[in-house]
One Martini backbone bead per residue (centre of mass of N, CA, C, O) as a GRO file, in nm:
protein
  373
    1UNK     BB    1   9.770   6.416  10.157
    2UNK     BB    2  10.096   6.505  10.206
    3UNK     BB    3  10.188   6.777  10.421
    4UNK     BB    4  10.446   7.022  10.446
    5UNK     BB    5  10.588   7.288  10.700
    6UNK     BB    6  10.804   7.548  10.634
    7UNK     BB    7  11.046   7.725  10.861
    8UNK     BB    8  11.311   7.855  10.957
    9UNK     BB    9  11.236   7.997  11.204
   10UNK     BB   10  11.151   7.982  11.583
   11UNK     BB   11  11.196   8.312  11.776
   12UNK     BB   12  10.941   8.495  11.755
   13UNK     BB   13  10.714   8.789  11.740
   14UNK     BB   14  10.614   8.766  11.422
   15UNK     BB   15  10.438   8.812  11.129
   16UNK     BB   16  10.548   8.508  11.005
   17UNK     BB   17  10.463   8.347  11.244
   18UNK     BB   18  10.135   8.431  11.190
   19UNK     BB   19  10.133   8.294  10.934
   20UNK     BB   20  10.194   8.028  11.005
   21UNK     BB   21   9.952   7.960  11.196
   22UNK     BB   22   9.762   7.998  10.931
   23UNK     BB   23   9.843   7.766  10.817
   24UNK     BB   24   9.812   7.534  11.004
   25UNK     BB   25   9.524   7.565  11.004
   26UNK     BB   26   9.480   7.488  10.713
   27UNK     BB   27   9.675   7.191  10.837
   28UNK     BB   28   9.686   7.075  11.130
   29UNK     BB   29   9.822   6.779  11.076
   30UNK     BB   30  10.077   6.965  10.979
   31UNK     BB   31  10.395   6.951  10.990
   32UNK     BB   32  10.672   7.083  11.148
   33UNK     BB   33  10.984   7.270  10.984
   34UNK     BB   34  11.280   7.347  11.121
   35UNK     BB   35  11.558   7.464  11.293
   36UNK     BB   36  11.428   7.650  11.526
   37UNK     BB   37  11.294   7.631  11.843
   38UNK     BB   38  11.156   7.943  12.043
   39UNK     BB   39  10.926   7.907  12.303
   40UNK     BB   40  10.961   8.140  12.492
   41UNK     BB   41  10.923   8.348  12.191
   42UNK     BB   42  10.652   8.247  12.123
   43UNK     BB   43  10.406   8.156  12.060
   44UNK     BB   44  10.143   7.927  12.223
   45UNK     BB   45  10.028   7.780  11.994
   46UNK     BB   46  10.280   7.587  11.948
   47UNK     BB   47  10.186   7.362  12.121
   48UNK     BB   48   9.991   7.213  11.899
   49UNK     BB   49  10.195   7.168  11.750
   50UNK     BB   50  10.427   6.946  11.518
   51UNK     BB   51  10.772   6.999  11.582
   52UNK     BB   52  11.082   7.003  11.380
   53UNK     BB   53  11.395   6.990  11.421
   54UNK     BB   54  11.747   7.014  11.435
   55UNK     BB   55  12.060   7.037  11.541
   56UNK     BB   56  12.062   7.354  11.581
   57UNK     BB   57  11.890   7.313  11.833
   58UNK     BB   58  12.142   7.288  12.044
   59UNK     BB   59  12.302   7.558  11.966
   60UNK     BB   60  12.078   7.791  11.862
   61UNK     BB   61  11.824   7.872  12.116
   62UNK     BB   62  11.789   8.161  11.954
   63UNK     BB   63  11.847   8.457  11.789
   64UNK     BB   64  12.142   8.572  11.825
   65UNK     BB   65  12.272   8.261  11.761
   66UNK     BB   66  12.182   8.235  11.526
   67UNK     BB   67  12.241   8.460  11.353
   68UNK     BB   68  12.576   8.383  11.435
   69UNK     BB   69  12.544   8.094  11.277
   70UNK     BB   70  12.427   8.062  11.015
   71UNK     BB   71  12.666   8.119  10.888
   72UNK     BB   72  12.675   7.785  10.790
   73UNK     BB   73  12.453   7.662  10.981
   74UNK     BB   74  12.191   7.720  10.906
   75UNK     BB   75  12.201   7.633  10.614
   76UNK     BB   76  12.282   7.305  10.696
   77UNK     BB   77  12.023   7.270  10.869
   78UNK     BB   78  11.845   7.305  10.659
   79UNK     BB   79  11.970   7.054  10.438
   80UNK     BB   80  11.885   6.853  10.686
   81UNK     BB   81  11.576   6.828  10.535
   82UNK     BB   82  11.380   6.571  10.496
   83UNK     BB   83  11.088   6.523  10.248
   84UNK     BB   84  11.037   6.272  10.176
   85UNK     BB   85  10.726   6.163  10.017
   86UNK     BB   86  10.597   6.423   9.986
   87UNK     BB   87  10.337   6.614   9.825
   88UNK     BB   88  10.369   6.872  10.016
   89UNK     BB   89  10.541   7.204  10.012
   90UNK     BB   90  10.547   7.460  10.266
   91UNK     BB   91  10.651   7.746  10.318
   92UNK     BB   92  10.788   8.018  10.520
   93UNK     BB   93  10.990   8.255  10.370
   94UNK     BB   94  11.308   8.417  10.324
   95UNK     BB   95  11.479   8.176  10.361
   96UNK     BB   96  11.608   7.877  10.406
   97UNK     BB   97  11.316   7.689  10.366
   98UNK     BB   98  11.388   7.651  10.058
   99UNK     BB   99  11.686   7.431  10.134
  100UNK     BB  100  11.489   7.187  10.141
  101UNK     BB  101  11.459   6.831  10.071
  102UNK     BB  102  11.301   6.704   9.766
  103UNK     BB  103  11.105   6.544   9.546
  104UNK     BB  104  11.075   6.596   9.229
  105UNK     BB  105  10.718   6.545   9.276
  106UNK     BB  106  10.678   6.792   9.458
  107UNK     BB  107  10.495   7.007   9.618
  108UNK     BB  108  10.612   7.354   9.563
  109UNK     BB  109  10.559   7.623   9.826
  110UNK     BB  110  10.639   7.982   9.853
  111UNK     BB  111  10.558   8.210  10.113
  112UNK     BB  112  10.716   8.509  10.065
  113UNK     BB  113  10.820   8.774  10.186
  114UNK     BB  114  11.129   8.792  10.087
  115UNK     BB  115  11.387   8.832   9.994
  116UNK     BB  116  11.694   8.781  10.092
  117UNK     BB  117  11.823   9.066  10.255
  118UNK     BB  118  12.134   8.991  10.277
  119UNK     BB  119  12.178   8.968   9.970
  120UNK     BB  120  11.940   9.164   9.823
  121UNK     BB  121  11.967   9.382  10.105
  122UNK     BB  122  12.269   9.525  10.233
  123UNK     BB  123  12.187   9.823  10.279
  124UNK     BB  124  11.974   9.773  10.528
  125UNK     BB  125  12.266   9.759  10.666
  126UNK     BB  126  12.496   9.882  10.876
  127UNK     BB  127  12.724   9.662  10.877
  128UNK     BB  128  12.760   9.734  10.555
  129UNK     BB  129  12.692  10.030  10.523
  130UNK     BB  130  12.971  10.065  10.723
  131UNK     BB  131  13.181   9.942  10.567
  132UNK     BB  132  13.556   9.866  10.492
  133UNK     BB  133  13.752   9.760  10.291
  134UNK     BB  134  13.834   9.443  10.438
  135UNK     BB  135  13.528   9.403  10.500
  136UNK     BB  136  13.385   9.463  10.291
  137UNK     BB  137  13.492   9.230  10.089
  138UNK     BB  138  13.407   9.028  10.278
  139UNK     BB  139  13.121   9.065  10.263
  140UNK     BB  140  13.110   9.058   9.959
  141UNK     BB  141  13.149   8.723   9.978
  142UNK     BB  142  12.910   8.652  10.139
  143UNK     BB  143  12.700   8.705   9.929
  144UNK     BB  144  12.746   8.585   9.726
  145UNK     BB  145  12.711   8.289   9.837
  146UNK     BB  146  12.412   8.360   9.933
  147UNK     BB  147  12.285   8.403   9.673
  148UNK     BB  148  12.347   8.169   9.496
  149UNK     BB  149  12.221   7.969   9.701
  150UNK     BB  150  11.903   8.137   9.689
  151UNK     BB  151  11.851   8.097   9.400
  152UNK     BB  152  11.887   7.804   9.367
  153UNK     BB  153  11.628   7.731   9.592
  154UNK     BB  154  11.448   7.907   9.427
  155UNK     BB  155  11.397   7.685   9.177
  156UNK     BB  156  11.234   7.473   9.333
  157UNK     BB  157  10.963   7.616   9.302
  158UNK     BB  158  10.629   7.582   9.149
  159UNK     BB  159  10.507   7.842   9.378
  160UNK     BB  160  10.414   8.153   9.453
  161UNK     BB  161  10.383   8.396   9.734
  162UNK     BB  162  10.259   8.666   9.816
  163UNK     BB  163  10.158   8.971   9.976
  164UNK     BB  164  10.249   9.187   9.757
  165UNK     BB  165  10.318   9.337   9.469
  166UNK     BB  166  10.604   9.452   9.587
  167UNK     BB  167  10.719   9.146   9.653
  168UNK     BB  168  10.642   9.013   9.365
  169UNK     BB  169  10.846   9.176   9.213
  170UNK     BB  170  11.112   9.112   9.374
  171UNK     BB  171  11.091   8.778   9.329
  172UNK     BB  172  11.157   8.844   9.007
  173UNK     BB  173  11.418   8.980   9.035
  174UNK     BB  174  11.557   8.779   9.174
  175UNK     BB  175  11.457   8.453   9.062
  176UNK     BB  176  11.330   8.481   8.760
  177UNK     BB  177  11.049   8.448   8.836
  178UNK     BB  178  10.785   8.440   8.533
  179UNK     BB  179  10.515   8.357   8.718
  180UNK     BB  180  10.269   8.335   8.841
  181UNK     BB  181  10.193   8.578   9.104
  182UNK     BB  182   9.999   8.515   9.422
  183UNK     BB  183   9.800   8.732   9.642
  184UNK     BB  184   9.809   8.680  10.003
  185UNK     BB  185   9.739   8.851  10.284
  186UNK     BB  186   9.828   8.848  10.577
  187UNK     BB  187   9.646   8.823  10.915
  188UNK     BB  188   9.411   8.889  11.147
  189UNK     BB  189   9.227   8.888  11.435
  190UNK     BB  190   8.988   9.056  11.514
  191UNK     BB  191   8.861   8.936  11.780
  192UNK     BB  192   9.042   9.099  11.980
  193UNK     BB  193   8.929   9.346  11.905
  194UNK     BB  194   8.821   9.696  12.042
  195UNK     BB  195   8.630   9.977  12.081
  196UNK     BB  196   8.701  10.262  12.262
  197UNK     BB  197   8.582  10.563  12.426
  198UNK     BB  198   8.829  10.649  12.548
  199UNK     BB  199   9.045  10.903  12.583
  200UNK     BB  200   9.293  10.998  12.381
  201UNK     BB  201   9.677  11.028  12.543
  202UNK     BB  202   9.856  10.829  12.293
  203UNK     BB  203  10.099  10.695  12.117
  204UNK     BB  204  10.197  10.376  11.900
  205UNK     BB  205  10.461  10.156  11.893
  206UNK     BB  206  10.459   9.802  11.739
  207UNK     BB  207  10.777   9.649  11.773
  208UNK     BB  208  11.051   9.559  11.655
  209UNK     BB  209  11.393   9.663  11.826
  210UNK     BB  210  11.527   9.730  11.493
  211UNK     BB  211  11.663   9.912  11.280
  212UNK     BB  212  11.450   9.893  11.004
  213UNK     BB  213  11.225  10.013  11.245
  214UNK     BB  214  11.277  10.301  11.296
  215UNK     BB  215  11.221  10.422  11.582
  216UNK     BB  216  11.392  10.638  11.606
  217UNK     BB  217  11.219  10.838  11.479
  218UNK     BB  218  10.981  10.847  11.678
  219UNK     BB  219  11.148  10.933  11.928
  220UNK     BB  220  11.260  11.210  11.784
  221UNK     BB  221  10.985  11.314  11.776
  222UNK     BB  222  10.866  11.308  12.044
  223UNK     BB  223  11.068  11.430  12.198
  224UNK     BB  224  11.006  11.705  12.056
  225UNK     BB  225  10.684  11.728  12.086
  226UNK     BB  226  10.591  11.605  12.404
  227UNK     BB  227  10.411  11.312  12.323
  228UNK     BB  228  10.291  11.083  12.394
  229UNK     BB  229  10.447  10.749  12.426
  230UNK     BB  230  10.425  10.402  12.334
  231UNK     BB  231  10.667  10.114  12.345
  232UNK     BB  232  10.636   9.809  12.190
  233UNK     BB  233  10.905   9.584  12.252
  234UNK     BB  234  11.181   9.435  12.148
  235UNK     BB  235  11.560   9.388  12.111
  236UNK     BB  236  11.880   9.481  11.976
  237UNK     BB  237  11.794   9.809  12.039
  238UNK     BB  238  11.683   9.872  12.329
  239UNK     BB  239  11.907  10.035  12.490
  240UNK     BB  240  11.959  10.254  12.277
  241UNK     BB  241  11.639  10.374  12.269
  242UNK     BB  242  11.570  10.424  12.584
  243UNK     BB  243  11.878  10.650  12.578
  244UNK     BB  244  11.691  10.853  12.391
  245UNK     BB  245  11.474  10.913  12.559
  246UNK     BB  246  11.215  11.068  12.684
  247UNK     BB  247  10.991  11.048  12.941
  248UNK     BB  248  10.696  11.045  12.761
  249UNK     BB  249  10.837  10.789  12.675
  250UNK     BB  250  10.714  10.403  12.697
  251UNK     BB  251  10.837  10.095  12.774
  252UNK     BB  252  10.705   9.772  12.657
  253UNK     BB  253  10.703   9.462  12.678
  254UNK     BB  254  10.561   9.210  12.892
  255UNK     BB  255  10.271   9.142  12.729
  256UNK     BB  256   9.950   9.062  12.687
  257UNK     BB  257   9.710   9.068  12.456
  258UNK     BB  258   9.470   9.209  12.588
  259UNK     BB  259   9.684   9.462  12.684
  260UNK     BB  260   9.718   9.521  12.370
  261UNK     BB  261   9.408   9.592  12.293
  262UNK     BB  262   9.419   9.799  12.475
  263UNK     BB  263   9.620   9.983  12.357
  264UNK     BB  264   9.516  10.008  12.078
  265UNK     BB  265   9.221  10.160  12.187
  266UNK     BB  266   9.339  10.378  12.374
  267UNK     BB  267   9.488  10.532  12.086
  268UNK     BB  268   9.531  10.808  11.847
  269UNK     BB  269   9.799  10.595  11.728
  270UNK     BB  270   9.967  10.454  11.482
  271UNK     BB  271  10.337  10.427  11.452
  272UNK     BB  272  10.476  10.368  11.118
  273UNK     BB  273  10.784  10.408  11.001
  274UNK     BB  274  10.839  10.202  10.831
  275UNK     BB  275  10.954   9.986  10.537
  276UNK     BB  276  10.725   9.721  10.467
  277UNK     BB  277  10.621   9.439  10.334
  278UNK     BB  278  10.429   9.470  10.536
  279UNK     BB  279  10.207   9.473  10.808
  280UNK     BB  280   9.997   9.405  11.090
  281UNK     BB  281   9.937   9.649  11.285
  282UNK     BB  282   9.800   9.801  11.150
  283UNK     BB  283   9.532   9.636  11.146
  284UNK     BB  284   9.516   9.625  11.416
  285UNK     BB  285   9.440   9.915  11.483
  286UNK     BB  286   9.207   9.907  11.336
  287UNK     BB  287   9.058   9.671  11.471
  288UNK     BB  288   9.002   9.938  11.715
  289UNK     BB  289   8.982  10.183  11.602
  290UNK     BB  290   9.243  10.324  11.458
  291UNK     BB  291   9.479  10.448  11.323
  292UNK     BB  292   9.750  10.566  11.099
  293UNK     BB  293  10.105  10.656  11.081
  294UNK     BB  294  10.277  10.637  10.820
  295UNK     BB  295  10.442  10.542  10.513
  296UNK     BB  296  10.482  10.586  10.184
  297UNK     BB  297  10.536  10.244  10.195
  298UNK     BB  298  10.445   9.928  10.082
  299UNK     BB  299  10.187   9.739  10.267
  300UNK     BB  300  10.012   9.992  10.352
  301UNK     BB  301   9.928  10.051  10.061
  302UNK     BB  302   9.713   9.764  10.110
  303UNK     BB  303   9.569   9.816  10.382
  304UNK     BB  304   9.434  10.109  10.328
  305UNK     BB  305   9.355  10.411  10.369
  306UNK     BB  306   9.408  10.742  10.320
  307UNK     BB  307   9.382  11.095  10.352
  308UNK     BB  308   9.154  11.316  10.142
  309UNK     BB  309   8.946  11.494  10.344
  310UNK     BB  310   8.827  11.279  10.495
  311UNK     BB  311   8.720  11.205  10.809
  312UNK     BB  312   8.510  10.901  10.746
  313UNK     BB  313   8.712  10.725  10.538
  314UNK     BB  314   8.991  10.629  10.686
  315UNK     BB  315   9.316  10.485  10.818
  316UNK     BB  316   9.529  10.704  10.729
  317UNK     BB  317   9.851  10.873  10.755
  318UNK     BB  318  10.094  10.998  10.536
  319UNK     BB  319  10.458  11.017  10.522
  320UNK     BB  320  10.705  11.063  10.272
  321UNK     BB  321  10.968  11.102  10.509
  322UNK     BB  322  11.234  10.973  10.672
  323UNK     BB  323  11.140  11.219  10.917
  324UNK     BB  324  11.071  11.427  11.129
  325UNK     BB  325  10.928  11.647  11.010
  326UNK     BB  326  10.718  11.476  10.803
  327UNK     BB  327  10.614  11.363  11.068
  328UNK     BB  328  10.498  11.588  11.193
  329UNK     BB  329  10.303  11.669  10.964
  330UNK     BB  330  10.103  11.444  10.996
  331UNK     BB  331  10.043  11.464  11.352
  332UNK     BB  332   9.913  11.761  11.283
  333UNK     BB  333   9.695  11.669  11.119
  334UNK     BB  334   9.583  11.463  11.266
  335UNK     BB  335   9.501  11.679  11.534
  336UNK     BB  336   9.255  11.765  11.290
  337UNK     BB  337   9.074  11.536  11.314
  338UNK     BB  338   8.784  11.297  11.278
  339UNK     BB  339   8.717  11.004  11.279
  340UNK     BB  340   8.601  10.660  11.205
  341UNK     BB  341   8.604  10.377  11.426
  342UNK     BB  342   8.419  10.192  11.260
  343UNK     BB  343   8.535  10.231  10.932
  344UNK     BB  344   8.776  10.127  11.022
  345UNK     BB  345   8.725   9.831  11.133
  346UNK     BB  346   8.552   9.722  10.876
  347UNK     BB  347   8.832   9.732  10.667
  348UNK     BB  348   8.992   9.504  10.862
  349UNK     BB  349   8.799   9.251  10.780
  350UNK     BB  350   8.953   9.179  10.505
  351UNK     BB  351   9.170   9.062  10.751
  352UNK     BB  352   9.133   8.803  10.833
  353UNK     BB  353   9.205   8.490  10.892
  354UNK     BB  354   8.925   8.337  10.715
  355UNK     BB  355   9.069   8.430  10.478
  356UNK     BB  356   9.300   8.299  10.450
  357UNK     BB  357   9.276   8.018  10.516
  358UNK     BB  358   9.052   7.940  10.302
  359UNK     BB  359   9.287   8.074  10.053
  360UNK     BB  360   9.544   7.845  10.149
  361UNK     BB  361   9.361   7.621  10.031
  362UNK     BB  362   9.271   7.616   9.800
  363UNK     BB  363   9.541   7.683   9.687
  364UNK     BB  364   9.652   7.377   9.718
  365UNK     BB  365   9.441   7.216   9.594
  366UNK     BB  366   9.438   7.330   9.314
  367UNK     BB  367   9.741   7.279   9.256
  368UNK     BB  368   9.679   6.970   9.270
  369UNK     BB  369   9.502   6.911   9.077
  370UNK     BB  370   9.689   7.062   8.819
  371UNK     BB  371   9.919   6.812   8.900
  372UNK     BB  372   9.737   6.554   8.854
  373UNK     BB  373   9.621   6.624   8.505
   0.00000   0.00000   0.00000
């Protein structure tokens, strides 16, 4: 079995990212296929893999400028990748990855995070969603021609996969692909982390510092709360963000494992404002033996428990709406119970690498065997 791994860009440490690594490891012999590689802001992992870029890494050296680059060099930069001869391409994909060129008995499977937001759900951006008159127009002219683009390349694709039931519904309603999406879930090491008895005295927000990614929630609720927060993570939004924090709010950006794995360990809980569409970092957090203040929205309910009355039992606390207000009506709940850090543990091991990785193996094996019955 000759088989190709596609990934739209690696320019980040996100959740993507390290799904891509799960793949990779499921078949470490395949290549990656990329439009652009920086090595200097992903994974350390990534120099063990064979990874082939595009021409458009000569010109788009990193995420600021690939994004403002992408219409239309992103696009035509995907589809001068050619995979003529594989028996197999996995994408692992929001967008481009799934415009490159393969043989027509070609197995492709496509591990789809979500339909590119930007085409199908571009009121999540306030570039568009504060646009009017010729701006908005213009904008509405773009958006149909990627949407146009991304529904016909998305129909090349043999199988999907999902990570949620959430995002399986939207892949259904946007590519009106009507067979069976399989959920796999994606994972993460859980040896990495460690259960601490050191006294918490801070609460914890991991996250890429983008709009979407509601941040500045965390931030005005703590600004009024007055309760200590350390804020991991770099971004497009963060000098706005660092300027609205008050003393009690920290900003960490370049730490290692080890360092994040403590800070982990020995905070009071991981705040969750965003609605995701899977969520890594709760996990991480669980495995920590540490609770989660959540969003009731997304993948983050498919991978915890709530809080339903039971001190012994949860694994997060969740709040119904992105409100300063609602946020805090959770954290105040929340520094009312007394968790049981084993049994979130506990729980965060259905989610480790090794059932994902061996979850990807057996599925591409099946469905390769079942096409060439």
């Amino acid at each position: 079995m000759k088989i190709a791994i596609v990934h739209d860009a690696i320019f980040t440490k996100a959740g993507g990212e390290r799904v891509l690594l799960n793949v990779h490891q499921s078949f470490p012999d395949a290549t990656i296929f990329t439009s652009i590689f920086d090595s200097k802001n992903t994974y350390p992992e990534f120099s063990q893999a064979n990874i082939k870029t595009t021409w458009l890494d000569y010109i788009a050296s990193n995420e600021k400028v690939y994004k403002l680059l992408f219409f239309p060099l992103g696009i035509l930069a995907s589809r001068s990748i050619n995979l003529s001869g594989y028996d197999v391409v996995f994408a692992t994909t929001t967008h481009s990855a799934k415009y490159i060129k393969v043989d027509k008995d070609c197995l492709v499977i496509n591990y789809c995070f979500t339909p590119f937001r930007l085409a199908w759900n571009p009121e999540s951006y306030n570039l568009y969603k504060n646009s009017q008159g010729v701006k908005r127009k213009f904008l509405d002219f773009i958006i149909l021609i990627l949407k146009k683009i991304d529904f016909k390349y998305a129909q090349r694709a043999n199988h999907y996969i999902a990570m949620t039931e959430e995002t399986s519904k939207r892949i259904k309603d946007c590519y009106s692909f009507n067979y069976k999406i399989d959920i796999i879930n994606p994972s993460i090491d859980t040896s990495k982390y460690y259960i601490s008895n050191q006294k918490k005295e801070y609460y914890l927000v991991v996250s890429r510092l983008e709009e979407y990614k509601k941040v500045d929630l965390a931030i005005n609720t703590f600004n009024k709360l007055g309760f200590n927060l350390k804020i991991v993570g770099g971004g497009m939004e963060s000098s706005y963000l660092k300027n609205m924090a008050k003393s009690n709010i920290e900003f960490l950006e370049k730490i290692n494992d080890n360092e994040l794995a403590d800070l982990y360990s020995n905070c009071k809980a991981l705040i969750f404002p965003q609605h995701e569409d899977y969520g890594l970092t709760p996990i991480e957090a669980n495995a920590s033996g540490r609770p989660v203040i959540a969003l009731n929205k997304g993948g983050v309910l498919e991978t915890g428990i709530p809080y339903s009355g039971d001190d012994q039992s949860f694994t997060m606390v969740l709040f119904r709406e992105q409100t300063v207000d609602s946020l805090i009506n959770a954290i105040n709940l929340f520094e009312k119970l007394d968790c049981n850090p084993e049994f979130i543990r506990s729980h965060s091991l259905n989610f480790d690498d090794k059932v994902f990785i061996n979850r990807i193996r057996e599925y591409v094996y099946k469905k390769l065997e079942l096409k060439n019955v």
